[in-house]
C-alpha positions, 0 to 999 in steps of 0.5 A, spaced: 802 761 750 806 765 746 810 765 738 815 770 735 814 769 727 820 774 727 824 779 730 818 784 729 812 780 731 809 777 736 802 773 738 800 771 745 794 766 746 791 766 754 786 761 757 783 762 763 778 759 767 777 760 775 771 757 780 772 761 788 768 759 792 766 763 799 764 763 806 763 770 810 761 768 817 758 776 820 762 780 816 761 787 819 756 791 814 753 798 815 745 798 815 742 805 814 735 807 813 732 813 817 732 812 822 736 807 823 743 807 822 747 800 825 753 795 823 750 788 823 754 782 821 751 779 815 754 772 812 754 769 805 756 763 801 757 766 794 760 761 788 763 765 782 765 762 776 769 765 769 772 762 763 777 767 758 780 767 752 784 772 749 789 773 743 794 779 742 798 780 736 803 786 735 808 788 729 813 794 728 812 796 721 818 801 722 823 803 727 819 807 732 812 804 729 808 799 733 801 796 732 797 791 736 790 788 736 787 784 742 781 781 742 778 778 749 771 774 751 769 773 758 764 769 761 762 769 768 756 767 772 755 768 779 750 765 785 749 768 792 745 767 798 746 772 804 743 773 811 744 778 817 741 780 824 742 786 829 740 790 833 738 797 832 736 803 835 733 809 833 732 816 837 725 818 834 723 825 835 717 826 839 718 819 841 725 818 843 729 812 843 726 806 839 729 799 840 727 794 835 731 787 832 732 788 825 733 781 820 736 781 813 735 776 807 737 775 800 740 772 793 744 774 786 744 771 780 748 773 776 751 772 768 755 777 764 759 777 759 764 781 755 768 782 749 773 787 747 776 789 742 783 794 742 787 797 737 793 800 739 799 802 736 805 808 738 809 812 734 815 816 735 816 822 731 822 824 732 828 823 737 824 827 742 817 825 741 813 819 740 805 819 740 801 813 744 794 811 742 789 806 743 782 805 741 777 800 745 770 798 742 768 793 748 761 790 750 757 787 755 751 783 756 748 783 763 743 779 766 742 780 774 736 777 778 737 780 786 733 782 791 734 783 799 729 784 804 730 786 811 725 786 816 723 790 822 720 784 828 717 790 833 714 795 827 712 788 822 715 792 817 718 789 810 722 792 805 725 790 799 730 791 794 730 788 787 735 788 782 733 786 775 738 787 769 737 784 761 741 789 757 747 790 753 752 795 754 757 798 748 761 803 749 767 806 745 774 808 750 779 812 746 786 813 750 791 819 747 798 821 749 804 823 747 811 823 750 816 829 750 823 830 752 826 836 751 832 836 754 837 830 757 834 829 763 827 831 762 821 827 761 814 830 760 807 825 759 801 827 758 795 822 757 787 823 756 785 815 758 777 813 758 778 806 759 773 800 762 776 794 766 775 788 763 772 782 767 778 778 767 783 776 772 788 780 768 788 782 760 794 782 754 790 789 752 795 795 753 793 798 760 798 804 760 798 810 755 805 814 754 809 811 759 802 812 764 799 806 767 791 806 768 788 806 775 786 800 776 786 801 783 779 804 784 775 801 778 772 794 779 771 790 773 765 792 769 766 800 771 769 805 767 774 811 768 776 817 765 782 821 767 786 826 764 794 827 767 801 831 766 807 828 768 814 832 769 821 828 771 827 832 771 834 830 773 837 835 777 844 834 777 847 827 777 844 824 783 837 828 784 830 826 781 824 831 782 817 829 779 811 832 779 804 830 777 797 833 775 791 828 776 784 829 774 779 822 774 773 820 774 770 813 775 764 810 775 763 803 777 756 798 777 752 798 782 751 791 786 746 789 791 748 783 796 755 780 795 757 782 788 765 779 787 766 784 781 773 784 781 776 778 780 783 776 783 788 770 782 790 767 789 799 767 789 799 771 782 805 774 785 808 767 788 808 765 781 812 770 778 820 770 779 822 774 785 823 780 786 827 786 791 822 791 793 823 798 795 818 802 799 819 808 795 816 804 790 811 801 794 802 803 794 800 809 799 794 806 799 792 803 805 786 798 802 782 797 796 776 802 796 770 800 794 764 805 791 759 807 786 761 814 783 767 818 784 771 824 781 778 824 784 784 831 783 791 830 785 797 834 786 804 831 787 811 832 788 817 827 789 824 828 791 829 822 790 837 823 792 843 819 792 846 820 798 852 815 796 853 809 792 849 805 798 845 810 801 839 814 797 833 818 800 825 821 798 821 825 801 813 825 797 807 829 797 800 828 795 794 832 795 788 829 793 780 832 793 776 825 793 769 825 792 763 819 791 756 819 790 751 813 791 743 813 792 740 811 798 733 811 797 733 815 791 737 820 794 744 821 792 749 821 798 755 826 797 761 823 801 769 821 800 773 815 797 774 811 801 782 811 803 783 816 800 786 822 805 786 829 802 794 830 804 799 824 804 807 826 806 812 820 805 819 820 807 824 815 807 831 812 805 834 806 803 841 803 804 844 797 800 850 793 802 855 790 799 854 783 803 846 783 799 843 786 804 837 792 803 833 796 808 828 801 807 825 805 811 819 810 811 815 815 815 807 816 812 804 821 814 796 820 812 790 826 815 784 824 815 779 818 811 774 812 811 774 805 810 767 805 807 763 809 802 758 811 807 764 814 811 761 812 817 767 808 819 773 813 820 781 814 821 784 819 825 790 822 821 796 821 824 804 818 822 805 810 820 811 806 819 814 801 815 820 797 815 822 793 809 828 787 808 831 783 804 837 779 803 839 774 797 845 769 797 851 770 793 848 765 787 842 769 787 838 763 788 835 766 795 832 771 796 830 772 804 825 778 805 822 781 811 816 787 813 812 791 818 807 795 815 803 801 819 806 801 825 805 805 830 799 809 826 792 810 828 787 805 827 780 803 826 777 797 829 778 793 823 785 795 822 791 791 826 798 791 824 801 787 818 807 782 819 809 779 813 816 773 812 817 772 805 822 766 803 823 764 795 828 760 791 830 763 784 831 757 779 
């Protein structure tokens, strides 16, 4: 909900409550204890609840001058039973192979509970230069009872893993940044962001910081990241755009034992919102959700966009991205890559627009290296993918047709297959 008490000031009040109830039936999940290492296919049933309310107020006291505050409460409570078997095979030195059956066990239960409180407000200081701040002062209250066991039938060897949590986390999560424009055509943005992601589904607290938005993609809910980023766009001529982008972030997220579902989602979100014409160029690069524990991440970007003509238009992207994620195994930290995550990344593509409302758009990626899992046990080759992507819409504008085929023709893991999507919506 939502009322305007005038032209300059606004509040929202958001309600939310979800119950998201799983079965997973022999999910592939990688075991490692030394000597053994295997993929066993572990089943489970977690339930997972959550409540939220939030409100958000926001007013411009003079032109160029806006201050908000949003206050959100969130509870969540989580219950979850797992099992798994395989078998597994170990070459011991002075031994040689060693075959044995391995059986995994366990349970979570979990309440969490989180409030936050955010200052936020943007000021512009002249034509050219506007400042944007944030001040986050969140808290959650854990309590977290888990344990897993595996056991080892030929060697009669149990292990356990308990988890077992009763505090209180507060931090402080300033966001700086500043917006210049010396020129026509030239845009600079800076920003320092530390930021926690709440555990709602979504939050009225601003998530973006001079024009910047968080990166909300590697941080689960509860986790924590801290990023430093300069972005330059530049108009070159009347129908070429370049920009350039420096990245250094950090991310923290919490630790889980068994099935912890951290992140909470709302099925269809993007079926619910008003259609809307997707161009690739626009579209993620990143192949799938990475999941990890500690990481720190540097990227180096350039992109060039030019209009060819009134219905053509072409892009060409580079990345170069230095990932690298920390996790303990037994006490030890294990020093590996973020999942999905290549360390150089080329996109060239095209769209080309009708006068009959049809839009297509094309792109070539090419993608080196990477892995799907923390441990870095299942890789990717390196190598180019497709996509494809279509729309049509109706004179009236109240159909909008659209279809894709993403990764074509790109190297595959076993996890992997070609996705196909038909999209078919109504506008009112």
């Amino acid at each position: 909900m939502a009322y305007r008490w005038g032209p300059t000031e606004q509040t929202w009040i958001k309600l939310g409550r979800s119950v998201d109830n799983l079965q997973l039936l022999r999910y592939p999940t990688a075991y490692i204890e030394p000597p053994f290492l295997t993929v066993m296919g572990v089943s489970s049933a977690p339930r997972k609840d959550f409540s939220d309310i939030q409100l958000r107020h926001t007013v411009d006291t003079t032109p160029g001058s806006r201050w908000s505050v949003t206050l959100e409460h969130v509870r969540e409570r989580q219950n979850n039973l797992l099992a798994g078997e395989a078998a597994v095979v170990a070459d011991i030195p002075n031994v040689g192979l060693y075959r044995d059956y391995l059986v995994l066990a366990g349970y979570n239960r979990i309440d969490r509970r989180y409030t936050g409180l955010t200052l936020a407000t943007t000021q512009r200081l002249d034509p050219a230069l506007s400042l944007d701040a944030a001040l986050g002062l969140q808290q959650i209250r854990h309590r977290v009872d888990g344990l897993t066991q595996s056991y080892l039938v030929g060697l009669d060897a149990l292990s356990e893993d308990q988890a077992r949590r009763a505090d209180t986390e507060r931090v402080v999560t300033p966001r700086l940044g500043a917006v210049w424009q010396p020129a026509a055509g030239t845009t600079l943005r800076v920003a320092y962001q530390d930021w926690l992601r709440p555990l709602s589904v979504s939050t009225l607290a601003s998530v973006e910081t001079a024009g910047i938005p968080v990166e909300d993609r590697l941080v689960e809910a509860g986790g924590r990241q801290k990023r430093t980023v300069a972005q330059l766009g530049m108009e070159v001529g009347a129908n070429t755009f370049v920009g350039l982008r420096a990245d250094h972030l950090r991310v923290n997220n919490p630790g889980t034992v068994g099935v912890d579902l951290r992140t909470p989602s709302l099925p269809f979100l993007e079926e619910m919102r008003n259609a809307q014409l997707v161009n690739l160029s626009t579209s993620d690069l990143l192949e799938d959700t990475p999941s990890f524990e500690r990481g720190t991440l540097q990227t180096l970007g350039g992109t060039v966009n030019h209009m060819f003509s009134r219905r053509w238009s072409g892009y060409a992207k580079y990345l170069y991205q230095h990932s690298e994620s920390r996790m303990l195994d037994g006490g030890a930290e294990v020093v590996g890559r973020i999942p999905y995550i290549p360390r150089h990344t080329v996109a060239l593509g095209a769209t080309w627009a009708s006068a009959q409302r049809l839009y297509l758009s094309a792109r070539a990626v090419y993608r080196s290296e990477r892995f799907e899992d923390k441990e870095n046990l299942t890789r990717r080759a390196p190598g180019w993918g497709v996509d494809l992507m279509g729309f049509w819409e109706t004179q009236d504008k109240r159909w909008v047709v659209g279809v894709a085929a993403m990764n074509l023709w790109a190297p595959k893991s076993d996890r992997q297959k070609t996705r196909y999507v038909l999209d078919a919506r109504y506008r009112f």
